[in-house]
N, C-alpha and C positions, 0 to 999 in steps of 0.2 A: 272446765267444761260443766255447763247446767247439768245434773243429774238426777231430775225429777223427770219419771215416765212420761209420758205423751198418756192422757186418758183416753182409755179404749171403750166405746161401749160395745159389748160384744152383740146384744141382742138386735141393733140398728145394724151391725154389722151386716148381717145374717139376713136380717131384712132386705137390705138395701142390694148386698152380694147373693144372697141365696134363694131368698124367695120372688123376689122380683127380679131378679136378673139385670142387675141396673147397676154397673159400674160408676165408682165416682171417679171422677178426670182429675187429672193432676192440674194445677194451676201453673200457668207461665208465668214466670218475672214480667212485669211491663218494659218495655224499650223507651228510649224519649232520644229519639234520633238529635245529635249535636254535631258541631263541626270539626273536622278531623283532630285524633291525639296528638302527633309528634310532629311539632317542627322543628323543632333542635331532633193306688186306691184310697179314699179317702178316709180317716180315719173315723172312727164313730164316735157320736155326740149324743149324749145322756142330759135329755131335756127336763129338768125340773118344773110341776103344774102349778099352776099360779092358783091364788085364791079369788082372784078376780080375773074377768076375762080381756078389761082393758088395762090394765098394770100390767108395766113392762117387772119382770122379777130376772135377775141373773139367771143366763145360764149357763150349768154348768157344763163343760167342755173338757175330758179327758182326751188322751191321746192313746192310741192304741201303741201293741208293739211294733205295726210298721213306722217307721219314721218316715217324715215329710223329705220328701228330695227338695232339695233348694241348688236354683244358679243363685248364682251374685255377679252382678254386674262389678265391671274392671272400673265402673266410675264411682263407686263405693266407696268413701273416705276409711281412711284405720279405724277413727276413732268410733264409727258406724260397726265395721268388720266385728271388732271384738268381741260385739257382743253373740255376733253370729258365730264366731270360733267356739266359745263358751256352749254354744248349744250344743255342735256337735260332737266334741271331741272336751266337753269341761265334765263329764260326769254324766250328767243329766242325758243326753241322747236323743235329744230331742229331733232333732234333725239330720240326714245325708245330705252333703253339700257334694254338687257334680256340677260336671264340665261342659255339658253338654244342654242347651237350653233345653232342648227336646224332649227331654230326660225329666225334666222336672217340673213337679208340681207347684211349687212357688219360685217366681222370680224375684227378687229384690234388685232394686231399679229405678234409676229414676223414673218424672213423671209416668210412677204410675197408676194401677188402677186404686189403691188405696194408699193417699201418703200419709207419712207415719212422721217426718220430721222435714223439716225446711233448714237448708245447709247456708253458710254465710261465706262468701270468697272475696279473698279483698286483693287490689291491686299495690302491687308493690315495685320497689327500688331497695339500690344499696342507698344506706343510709344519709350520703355525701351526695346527693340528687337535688338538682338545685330546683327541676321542676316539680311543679305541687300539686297537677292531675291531671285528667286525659280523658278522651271522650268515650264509648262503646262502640260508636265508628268508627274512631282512630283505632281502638286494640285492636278490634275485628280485622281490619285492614291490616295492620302488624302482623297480626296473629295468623290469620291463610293466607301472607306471602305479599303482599301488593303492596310493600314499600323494600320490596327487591330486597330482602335479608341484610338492608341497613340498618334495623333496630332489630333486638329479640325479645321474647317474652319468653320465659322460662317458665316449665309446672311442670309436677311429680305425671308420673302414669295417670296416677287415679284423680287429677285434678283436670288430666288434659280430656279422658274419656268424660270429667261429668261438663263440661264446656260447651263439647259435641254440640248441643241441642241449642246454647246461647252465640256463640261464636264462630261454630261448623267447624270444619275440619281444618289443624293445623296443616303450615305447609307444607308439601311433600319433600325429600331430603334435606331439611333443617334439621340439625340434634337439637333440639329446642327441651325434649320431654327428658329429665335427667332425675336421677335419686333421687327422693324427697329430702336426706339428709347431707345430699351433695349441693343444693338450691344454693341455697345464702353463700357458700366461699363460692360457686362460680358466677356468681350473678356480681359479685363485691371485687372478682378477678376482671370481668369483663367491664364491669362499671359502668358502661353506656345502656344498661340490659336493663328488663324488667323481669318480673314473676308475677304467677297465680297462683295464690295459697288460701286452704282453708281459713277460719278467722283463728280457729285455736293453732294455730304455724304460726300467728303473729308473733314476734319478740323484737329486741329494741334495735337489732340492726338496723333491720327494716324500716322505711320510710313507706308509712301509707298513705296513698295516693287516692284523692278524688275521683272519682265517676265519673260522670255527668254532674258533677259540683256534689256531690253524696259520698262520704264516707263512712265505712263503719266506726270509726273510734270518735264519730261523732257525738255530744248530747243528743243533739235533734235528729239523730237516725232517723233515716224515710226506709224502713224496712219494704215498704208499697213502692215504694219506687225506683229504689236500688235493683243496678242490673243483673248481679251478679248472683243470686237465689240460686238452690235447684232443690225441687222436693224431692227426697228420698222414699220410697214405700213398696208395698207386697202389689204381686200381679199375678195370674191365676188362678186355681181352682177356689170360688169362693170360699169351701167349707174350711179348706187348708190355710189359704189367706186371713179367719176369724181365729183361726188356732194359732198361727204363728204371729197376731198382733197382743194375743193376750201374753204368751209368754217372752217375746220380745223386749228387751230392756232399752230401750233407745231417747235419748231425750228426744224433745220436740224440736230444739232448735240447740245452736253451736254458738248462738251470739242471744245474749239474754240482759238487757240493758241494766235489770237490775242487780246483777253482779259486778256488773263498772263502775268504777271511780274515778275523779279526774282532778287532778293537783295540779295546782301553777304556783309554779315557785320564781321569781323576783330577784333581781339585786338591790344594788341600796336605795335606802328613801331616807330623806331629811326635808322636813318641812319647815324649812328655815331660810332666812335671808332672799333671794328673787322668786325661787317659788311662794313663799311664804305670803310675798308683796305683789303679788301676780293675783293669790288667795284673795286677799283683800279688797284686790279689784275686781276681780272677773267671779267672785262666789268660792264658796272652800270646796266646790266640786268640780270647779275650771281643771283642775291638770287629769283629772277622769274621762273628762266628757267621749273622749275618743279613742281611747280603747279598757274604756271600763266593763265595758263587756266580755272582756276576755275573762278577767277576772270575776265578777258576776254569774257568769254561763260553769265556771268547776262548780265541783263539789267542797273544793278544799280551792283556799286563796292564803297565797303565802306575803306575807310582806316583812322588810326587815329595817323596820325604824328603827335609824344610828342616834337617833336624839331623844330627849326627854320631853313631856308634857307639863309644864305647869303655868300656873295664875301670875307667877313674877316673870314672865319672859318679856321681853322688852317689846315693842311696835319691829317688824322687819326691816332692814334695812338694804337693799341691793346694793351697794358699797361698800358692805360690810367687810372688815382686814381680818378683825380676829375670828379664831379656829377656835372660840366656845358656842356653842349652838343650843337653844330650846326652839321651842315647839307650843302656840299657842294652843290652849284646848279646844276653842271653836272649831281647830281645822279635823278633827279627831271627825269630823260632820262626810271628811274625805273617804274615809280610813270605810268608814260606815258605807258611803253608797257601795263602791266597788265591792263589798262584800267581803272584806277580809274574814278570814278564820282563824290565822294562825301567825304569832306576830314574832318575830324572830328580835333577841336582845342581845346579839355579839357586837356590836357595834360600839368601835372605838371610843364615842363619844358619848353615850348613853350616861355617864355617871356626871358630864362638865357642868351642869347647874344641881349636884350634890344628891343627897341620899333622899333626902325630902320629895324633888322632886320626880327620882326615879321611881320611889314608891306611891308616890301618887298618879304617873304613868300605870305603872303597874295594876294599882286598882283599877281604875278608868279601863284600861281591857279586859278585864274581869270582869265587873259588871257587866260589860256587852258580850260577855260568853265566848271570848275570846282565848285561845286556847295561847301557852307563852314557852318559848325553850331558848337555851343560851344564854339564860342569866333567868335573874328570880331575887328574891330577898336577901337570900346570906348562899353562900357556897352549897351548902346542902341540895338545894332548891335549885340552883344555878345549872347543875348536872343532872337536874333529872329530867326526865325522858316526855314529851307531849305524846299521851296515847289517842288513837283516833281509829271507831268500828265503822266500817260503812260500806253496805252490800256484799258484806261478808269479806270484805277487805283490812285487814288490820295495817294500819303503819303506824310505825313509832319514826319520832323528831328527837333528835340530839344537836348540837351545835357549840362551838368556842370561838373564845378569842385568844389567836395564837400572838398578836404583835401584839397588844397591852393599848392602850400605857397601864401600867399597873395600877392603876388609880381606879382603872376602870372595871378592876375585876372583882368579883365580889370575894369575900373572905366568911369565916366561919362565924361573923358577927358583923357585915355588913353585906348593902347589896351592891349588886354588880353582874358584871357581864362572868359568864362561867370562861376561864382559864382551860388551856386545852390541859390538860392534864390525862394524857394517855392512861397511866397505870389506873385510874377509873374509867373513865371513856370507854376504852377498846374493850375492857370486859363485859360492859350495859351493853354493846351493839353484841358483841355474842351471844347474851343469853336472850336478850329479846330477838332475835334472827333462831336462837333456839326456840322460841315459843312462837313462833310464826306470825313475827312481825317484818313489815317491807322497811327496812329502816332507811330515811332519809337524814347526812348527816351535812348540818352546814360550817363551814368556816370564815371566820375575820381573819384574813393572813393578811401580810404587807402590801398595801397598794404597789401596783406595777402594771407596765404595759407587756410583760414579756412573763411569762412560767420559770418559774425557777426551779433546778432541782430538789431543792428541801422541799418547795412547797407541792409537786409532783411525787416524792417519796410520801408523805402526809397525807394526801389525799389518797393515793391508793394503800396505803396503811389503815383504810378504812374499811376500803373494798375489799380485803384481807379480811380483815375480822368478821363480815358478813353485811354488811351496807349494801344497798342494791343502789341507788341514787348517793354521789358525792360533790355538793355544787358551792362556789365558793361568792360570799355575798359582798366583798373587800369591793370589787375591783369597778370604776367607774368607766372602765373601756369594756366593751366583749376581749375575753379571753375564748383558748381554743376546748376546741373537747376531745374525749377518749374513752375508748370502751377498755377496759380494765377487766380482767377476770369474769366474772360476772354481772360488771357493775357498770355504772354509767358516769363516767366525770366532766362536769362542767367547770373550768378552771376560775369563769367569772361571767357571770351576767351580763353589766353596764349596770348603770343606773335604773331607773324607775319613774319617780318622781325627785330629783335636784337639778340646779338651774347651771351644772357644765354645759357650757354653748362654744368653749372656746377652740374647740378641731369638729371636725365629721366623725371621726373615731369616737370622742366625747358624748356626742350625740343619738351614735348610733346606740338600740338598745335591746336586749332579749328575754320574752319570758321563755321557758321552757315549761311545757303542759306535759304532765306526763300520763301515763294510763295505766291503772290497774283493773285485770279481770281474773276474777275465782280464786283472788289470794296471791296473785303472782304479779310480777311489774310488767307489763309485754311491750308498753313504747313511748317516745317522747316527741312532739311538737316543737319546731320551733317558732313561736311567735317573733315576729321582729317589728321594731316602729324606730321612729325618729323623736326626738325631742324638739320640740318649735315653743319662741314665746319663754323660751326660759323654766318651761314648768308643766308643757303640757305636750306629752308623747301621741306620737299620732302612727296607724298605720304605714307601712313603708310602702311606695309606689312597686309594682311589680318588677321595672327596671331599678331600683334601690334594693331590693328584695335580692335579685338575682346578683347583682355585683356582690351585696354584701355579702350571700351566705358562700359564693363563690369565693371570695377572698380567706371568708371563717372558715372553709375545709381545708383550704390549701394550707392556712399556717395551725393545723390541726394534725398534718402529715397526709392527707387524704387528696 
């Protein structure tokens, strides 16, 4: 949660509330009407005199022994409440908190007469949801009953009261309003259901769901024009209202853009043989052109080149029999548009045109400040960890190659791709998850169309040690996923960028976007495309979309 106060000026306050008697209005969310969601006594104040009679100077404002009665509105979020609990009952005493509005000289409330912070609610699913968003007409219409309690929408008490004013009133004898810590297993029981939750409630079960095409785990947040807002603030006796916003601890807001991060993480890429030849026809940014944006638009872009770069790679060849692969340099022009960040080196093949030319790869992403895990110069370097700060997010990168060939892994005097080697491994993910790192860990395990149990023991032997993402970069079909302890497992992406054409499985392909806010992991995307053309992945059609991810839950267990 952002935790810098909302600035108060108190003496505009006072102005505004006490001497002109001129309340400021709370602000409504805009609506953007779309077509339906779902077809599937007052204390005394000690005024210090200014030196000039047009400077505004602080002032200052003690509180007497009576304390300020305060309601608090039931559409209040906890993470709001607390700091109200702390007044009255933390020491300090600032406050009497009562039951009765009448009763009290300040109300806290939404749109009220002074708002103090702007709340963020986002629209959700259990995570196995193959639809991807919904309108403010359709949920309205869910929401107060008018599609006959064939869909639900779930929220806590205090999400349903702050609604009220956006949505109107839930329907009448629906259990709809259930624990806030009860949401997520009935919402993932019921499966066909949705919820309303604060933004800090988001975590990675959840599948967050479009607006009116507006999400919050968006980059391009339209906080202007997203529905779902509600200002929080004081209402009442002006002079109490200027006293309870100065001692008040509240942030301004619950979704603060600049504490989000957003990571796309990839399966394989080989720039070799039909895409390679595709390159040379169509530009080294032809297999980009359509969904390089995805990549582009994070903060962090993951990519996991199985091959090497160098000057003696041969002309591409689409015919090509033999399984040794380079990578001309020119194409590194690809690597560049999309925005890579972060180049992952587990890959089988990384060492097949030799030591020279791995390290001349290896440069070549350096220089472009290109951050590298999974291999490195000699073994030392192979194991260590890619660190990365950003908006106050730290994640650390680990990654191995558990199928070898052994040729390919580096040793303590060549290089290579890093060797899983648990008895180091699993100790770096504990002590950096000790230091408050989000650790991302990748694996090279045995190509396969199916999850094996060694490589399902492996993978959550990760999420054990403290991994919060475990995503596996082997596999050129999508494999299944699994939430594990507190972790997130991706058994296998698909491809990226190489030229399997030869099934629809083959073809089909996934990034996974994940998001981090205020230090913690809270959720994952799934992006999905197609491979066309041997080399260039494209957005998947809605109907492609909905078969595939429907097929991906099923044999996911879901």
């Amino acid at each position: 949660m952002v935790t810098q106060k909302a600035h108060i000026n108190l003496p505009i306050i006072l102005l505004s509330l006490g001497l002109s008697a001129v309340l400021l209005g709370a602000c409504s969310p805009p609506t953007v009407p779309i077509t339906p969601l779902i077809s599937t006594s007052s204390p005394e104040i000690a005024v210090a005199k200014t030196s000039s009679p047009t400077a505004f100077q602080p002032i200052q404002a003690t509180i007497t022994p009576d304390r300020v009665t305060v309601w608090i509105s039931p559409a209040l979020p906890p993470a709001l409440r607390e700091s109200l609990d702390l007044l009255s009952h933390g020491g300090r005493d600032y406050v009497e908190l009562v039951e009765d509005q009448a009763q009290a000289r300040v109300r806290v409330e939404p749109d009220a007469d002074l708002p103090l912070s702007e709340w963020v609610y986002a629209f959700v699913a259990p995570f196995p949801t193959v639809q991807d968003q919904g309108s403010l007409d359709g949920l309205r219409e869910v929401w107060t009953g008018g599609s006959a309690g064939t869909v639900r929408v779930y929220a806590s008490a205090s999400t349903t009261a702050a609604m009220a004013g956006i949505l109107g009133p839930p329907a009448e004898g629906e259990r709809n309003v259930v624990a806030k810590d009860d949401l997520l297993e009935i919402a993932w029981t019921t499966r066909s259901a949705f919820a309303l939750i604060p933004f800090e409630d988001i975590e990675p079960r959840w599948k967050v769901l479009e607006l009116d095409g507006i999400s919050p785990i968006a980059k391009d947040f339209d906080l202007l024009s997203y529905p779902l807002i509600v200002q929080f603030g004081l209402s009442g006796d002006p002079l109490d209202i200027a006293i309870m916003a100065e001692v008040l601890d509240w942030p301004s807001t619950n979704m603060d853009p600049d504490r989000m991060t957003v990571l796309v993480m990839t399966g394989t890429t080989a720039l070799t043989r039909s895409t390679a030849w595709k390159m040379n026809i169509h530009g080294a940014t032809y297999p980009g052109e359509k969904i390089g944006h995805w990549l582009r638009e994070a903060d962090l872009a993951h990519v996991s080149h199985e091959v090497s770069f160098t000057e003696s790679c041969p002309p591409p060849d689409p015919f090509q029999t033999s399984l040794i692969f380079c990578s001309d340099p020119r194409h590194l022009v690809l690597l560049e548009d999309i925005g890579v960040d972060l180049v992952e080196l587990t890959g089988n093949h990384v060492m097949d045109y030799g030591q020279e030319a791995f390290l001349h790869s290896l440069e070549q992403y350096h220089q472009r400040g290109w951050l590298t895990f999974g291999g490195g110069g000699d073994l030392e370097n192979a194991l260590q960890a890619a660190l990365v700060e950003h908006n106050g997010n730290r994640l650390a990168f680990l990654g191995c190659n558990a199928v070898g060939p052994s040729g390919a892994w580096a040793t303590s005097t060549s290089p290579g791709a890093a060797p899983c080697d648990t008895d180091r491994l699993l100790p770096e993910v504990e002590r950096l998850r000790a230091e408050g790192y989000q650790l991302i860990f990748t694996f090279q395990w045995a190509e396969g169309s199916v999850i094996v149990p060694a490589q399902m023991a492996a993978f959550r032997e990760v999420i054990d040690a403290g991994a919060v993402i475990v995503s596996g970069s082997q596999a050129h079909l999508p494999l299944g996923i699994e939430f594990y302890g507190d972790g997130f497992i991706h058994y296998g992406l698909g491809n990226l960028f190489f030229d399997q054409m030869q099934s629809l499985k083959l073809r089909q392909e996934l990034i996974d976007r994940h998001v981090f806010y205020d230090g913690r992991y809270i959720n994952t995307e799934l992006l999905t495309a197609m491979l066309e053309d041997y080399s260039q992945p494209r957005p998947m059609t809605p109907v492609e979309r909905a078969d595939f991810l429907s097929e991906l839950f099923t044999s996911s267990g879901w």
